[in-house]
N, C-alpha and C positions, 0 to 999 in steps of 0.2 A: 494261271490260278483259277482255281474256278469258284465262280461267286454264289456267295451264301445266299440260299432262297426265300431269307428272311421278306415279311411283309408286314404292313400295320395289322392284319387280322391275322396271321400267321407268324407267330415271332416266338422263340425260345423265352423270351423275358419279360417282366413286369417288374416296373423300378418304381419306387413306393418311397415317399422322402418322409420319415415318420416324426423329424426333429428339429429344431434348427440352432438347438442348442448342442455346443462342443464344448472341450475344452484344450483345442487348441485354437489357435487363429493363422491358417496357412496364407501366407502368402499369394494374391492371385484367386482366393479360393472362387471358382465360381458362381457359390451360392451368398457371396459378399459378405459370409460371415469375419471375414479380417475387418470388417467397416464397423464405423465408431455405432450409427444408424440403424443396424442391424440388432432387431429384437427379437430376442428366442421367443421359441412356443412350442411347445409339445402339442404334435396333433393329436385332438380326441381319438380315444378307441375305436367308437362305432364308426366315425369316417374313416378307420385305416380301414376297418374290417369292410365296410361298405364299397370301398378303393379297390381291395384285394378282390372281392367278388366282379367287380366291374372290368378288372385286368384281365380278370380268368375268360370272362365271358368275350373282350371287345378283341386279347390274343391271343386267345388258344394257348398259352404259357406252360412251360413246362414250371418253369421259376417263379418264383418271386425274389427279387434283391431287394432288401431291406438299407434304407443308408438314411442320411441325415444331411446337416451335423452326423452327431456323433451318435449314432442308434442306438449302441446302447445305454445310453444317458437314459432313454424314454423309459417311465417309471410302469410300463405293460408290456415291456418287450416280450415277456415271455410268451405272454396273453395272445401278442402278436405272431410269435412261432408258431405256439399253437393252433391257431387260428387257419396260418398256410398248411398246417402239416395236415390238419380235420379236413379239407378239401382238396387234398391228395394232390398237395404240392410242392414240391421241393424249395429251400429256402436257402438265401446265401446273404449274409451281415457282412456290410462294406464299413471298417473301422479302422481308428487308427491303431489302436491293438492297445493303447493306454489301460483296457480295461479287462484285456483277456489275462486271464489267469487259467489255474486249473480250476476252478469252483465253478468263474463263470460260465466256460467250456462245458461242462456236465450238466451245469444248470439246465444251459440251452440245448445242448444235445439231448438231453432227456425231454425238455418241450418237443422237439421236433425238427432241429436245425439242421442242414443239410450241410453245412461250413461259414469259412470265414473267407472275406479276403484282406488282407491287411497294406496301407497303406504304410513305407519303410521307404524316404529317401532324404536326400540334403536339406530338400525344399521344406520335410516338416520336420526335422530333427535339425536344428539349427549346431547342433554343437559338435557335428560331425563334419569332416568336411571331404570328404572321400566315402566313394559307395561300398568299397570294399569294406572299410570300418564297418560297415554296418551289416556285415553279413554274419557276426555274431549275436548281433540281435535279431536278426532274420532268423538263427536256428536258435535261439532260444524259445522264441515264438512256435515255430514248429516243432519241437521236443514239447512243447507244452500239448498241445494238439493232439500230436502223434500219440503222447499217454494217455489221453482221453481215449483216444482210436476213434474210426467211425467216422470223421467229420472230410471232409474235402476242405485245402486249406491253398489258398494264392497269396501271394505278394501283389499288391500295387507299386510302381515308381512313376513318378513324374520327370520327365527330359526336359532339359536344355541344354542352353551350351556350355552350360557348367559342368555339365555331369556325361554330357552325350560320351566321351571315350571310356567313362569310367562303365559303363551298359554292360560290357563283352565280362566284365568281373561278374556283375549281377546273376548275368545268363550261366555262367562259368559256373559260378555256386547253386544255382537254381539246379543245374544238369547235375553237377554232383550229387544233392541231396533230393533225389527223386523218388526214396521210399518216402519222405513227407511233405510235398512239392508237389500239386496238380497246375496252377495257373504261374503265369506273371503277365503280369498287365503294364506296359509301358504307355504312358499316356504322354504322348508332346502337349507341352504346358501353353494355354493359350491365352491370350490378355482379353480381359471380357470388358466395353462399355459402361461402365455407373454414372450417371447424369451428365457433366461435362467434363468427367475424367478421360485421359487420352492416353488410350495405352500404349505402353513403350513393348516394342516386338522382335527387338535386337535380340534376344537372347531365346526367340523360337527357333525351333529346329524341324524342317521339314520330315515328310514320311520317309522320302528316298534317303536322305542324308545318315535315318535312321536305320535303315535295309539295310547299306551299304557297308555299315560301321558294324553289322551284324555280321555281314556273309564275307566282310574281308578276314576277322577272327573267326567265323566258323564256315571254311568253306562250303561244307556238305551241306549246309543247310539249304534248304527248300521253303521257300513262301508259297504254301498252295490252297491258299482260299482268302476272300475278301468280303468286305461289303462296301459296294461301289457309294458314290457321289448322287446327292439331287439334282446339284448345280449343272454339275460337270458333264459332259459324258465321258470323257473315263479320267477317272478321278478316285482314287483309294480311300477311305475311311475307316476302315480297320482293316488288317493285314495281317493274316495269322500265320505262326509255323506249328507246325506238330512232330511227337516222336515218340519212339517206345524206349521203355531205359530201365536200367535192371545192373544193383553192385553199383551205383553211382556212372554207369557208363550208357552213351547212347546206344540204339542197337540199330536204328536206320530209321530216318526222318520220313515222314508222310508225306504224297505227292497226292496231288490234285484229284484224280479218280481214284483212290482210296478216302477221300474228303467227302468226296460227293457221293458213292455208296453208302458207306457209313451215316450219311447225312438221310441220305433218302430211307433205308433198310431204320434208322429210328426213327421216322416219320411215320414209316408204314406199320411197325408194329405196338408205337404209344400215340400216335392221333396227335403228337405234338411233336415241336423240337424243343431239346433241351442241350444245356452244356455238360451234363451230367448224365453217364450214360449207365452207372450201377444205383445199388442202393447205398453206396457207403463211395470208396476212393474207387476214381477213373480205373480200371484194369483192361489186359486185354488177355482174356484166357487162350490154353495153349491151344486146346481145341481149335478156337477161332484163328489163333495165328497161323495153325498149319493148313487150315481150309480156306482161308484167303490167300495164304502164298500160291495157290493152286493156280488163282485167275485174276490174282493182283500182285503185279510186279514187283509193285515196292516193299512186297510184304515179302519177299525171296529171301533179299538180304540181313532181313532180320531174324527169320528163322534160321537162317546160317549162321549166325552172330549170338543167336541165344543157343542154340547148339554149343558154340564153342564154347560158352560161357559154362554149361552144365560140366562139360568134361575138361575143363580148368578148375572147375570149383564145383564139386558134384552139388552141395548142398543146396546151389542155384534155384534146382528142381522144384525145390517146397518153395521158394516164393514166388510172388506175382511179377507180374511183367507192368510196366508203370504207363502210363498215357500221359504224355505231361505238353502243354498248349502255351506259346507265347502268341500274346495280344497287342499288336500293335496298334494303337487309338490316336485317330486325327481330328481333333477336335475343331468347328470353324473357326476359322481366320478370321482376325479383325484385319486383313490387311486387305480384306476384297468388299467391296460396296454391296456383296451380299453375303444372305449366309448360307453354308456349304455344309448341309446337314446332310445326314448320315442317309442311303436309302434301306428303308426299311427300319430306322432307329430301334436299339433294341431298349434305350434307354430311356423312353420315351414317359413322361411323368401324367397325369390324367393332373386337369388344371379348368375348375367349373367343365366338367365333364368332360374337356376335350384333350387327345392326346397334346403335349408338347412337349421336344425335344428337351430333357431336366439340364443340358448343360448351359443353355441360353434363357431360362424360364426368369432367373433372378433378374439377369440385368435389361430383359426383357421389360419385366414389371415395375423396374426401379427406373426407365424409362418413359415411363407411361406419362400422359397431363394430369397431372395433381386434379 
């Protein structure tokens, strides 16, 4: 695989917690909002807006993530899009989708939002008990979207061993519906520390255990790029696959030196990285398909594959070709005496000016001496 070159001054991302008010109470949540203890507060404007400036300057960010709680609870969200979009930066709302509608959709898309990602599994929808049920709601969610047009739009799911066999469904309906479908985000669910709470770690699911469950249902699949361990030395912490898809079908998954071209060739021509490589949804023009099949292998089989697809179905022609990314996210263990952060953290929160990693930041401070 080849590893992502992300770094603290060099990072596609700036993650910006705007809220800490929801209204759901997930289970596990790492920012403790499931705790009785746990008191909302909307951050002021000018500190978000003074955050965002500070992100832009301390990572070179193509992004900004926007989350919470529940972001769009905060009563200037807009204010807040607008804000990334005036200094030419792209923006992405991590929600549980309780509030996206079509109004809200347009609202933000016309501020300047660049997408969604929405969080859709057993762990917040308690009344589901299978992942598959809920891939009706996952394209409800994207039909709302997709009407709007214009926005990039991902799934979130959280794993464990509840859910780990039920994944290959997830991925299954993600690859079908890849005209509305850029991310999914798989996060192994992890038990965070709150003062002498002891957490129960039976029902984590390691990274591999994860891989495994993927590439036994999808053989052809390929994991070709990562972000390794601080701890560790070799030690995975996010783990991606990639692929092109077009008519709900794959056309051939991406391999490690098309990862790391693609990675560098948008470095070299926006002075950042980003996840987002248009102005609107991930695409991959045909142009560009057939001048990389020239001197990227992986990219052979896909023009081969989108070929047949024209002359099966001519009308193929007129549409785009889809870039669609699964993210595999290992967040630390409480099972090792230390913690096993990301290198490069792309998620990393600004905390009295210094970065820290936003998935440990809670139980971090709710640790502290009084």
């Amino acid at each position: 695989m080849y590893r992502l070159p992300y770094s603290k001054n060099d990072n596609p991302n700036g993650w910006i917690e705007v809220t800490s008010h929801c209204n759901m109470r997930c289970e596990g949540c790492y920012k403790g909002i499931d705790r009785t203890d746990c008191i909302p507060v909307h951050e002021p404007i000018e500190k978000i807006k003074s955050d965002i400036l500070s992100l832009k300057n301390i990572r070179n960010c193509g992004i900004i993530t926007i989350t919470g709680g529940e972001a769009i609870m905060h009563p200037d969200i807009e204010e807040i899009v607008s804000f990334v979009h005036s200094n030419k930066l792209k923006s992405l709302i991590h929600t549980n989708g309780l509030f996206v509608n079509e109004k809200t959709c347009t609202r933000l898309k016309n501020a300047g939002l660049s997408g969604f990602i929405i969080r859709i599994d057993i762990h917040n929808r308690l009344n589901y008990k299978n992942e598959s049920e809920l891939n009706a709601l996952r394209k409800k969610y994207a039909d709302i979207v997709h009407k709007v047009g214009g926005l990039q739009l991902g799934f979130t799911c959280v794993v464990t061993k509840n859910n780990l066999i039920q994944i290959p469904n997830v991925v299954q309906w993600f690859q079908q519906n890849n005209a509305y479908t850029d991310y999914l985000v798989l996060i192994l669910k992890r038990e965070f520390s709150f003062d002498s709470y002891t957490p129960d770690v039976s029902k984590e699911v390691e990274v591999t255990e994860l891989a495994h469950t993927l590439k036994n249902a999808f053989p052809d699949m390929l994991f070709s790029s990562y972000l390794g361990s601080q701890s560790s030395n070799i030690g995975y912490k996010w783990v991606q696959t990639a692929w092109f898809a077009i008519n709900g079908k794959t056309l051939g998954y991406v391999d490690a030196k098309t990862v790391e071209f693609s990675t560098a060739l948008g470095h070299f021509r926006n002075k950042t990285y980003s996840y987002i490589s248009g102005k609107e949804r991930n695409k991959l023009p045909v142009m560009q398909l057939i001048a990389g099949s020239l001197f990227l292998p992986a990219l052979k089989p896909v023009l081969k594959r989108y070929v047949a697809e024209i002359l099966k179905k001519p009308s193929t022609a007129l549409q785009s070709i889809n870039h669609q990314v699964i993210n595999i996210v290992n967040p630390p263990s409480s099972r090792t005496s230390y913690t096993d952060y990301c290198d490069g953290c792309p998620d990393a929160v600004l905390h009295n000016g210094k970065l820290v990693p936003s998935c440990t930041l809670e139980s971090f401070l709710k640790n502290q001496p009084k």
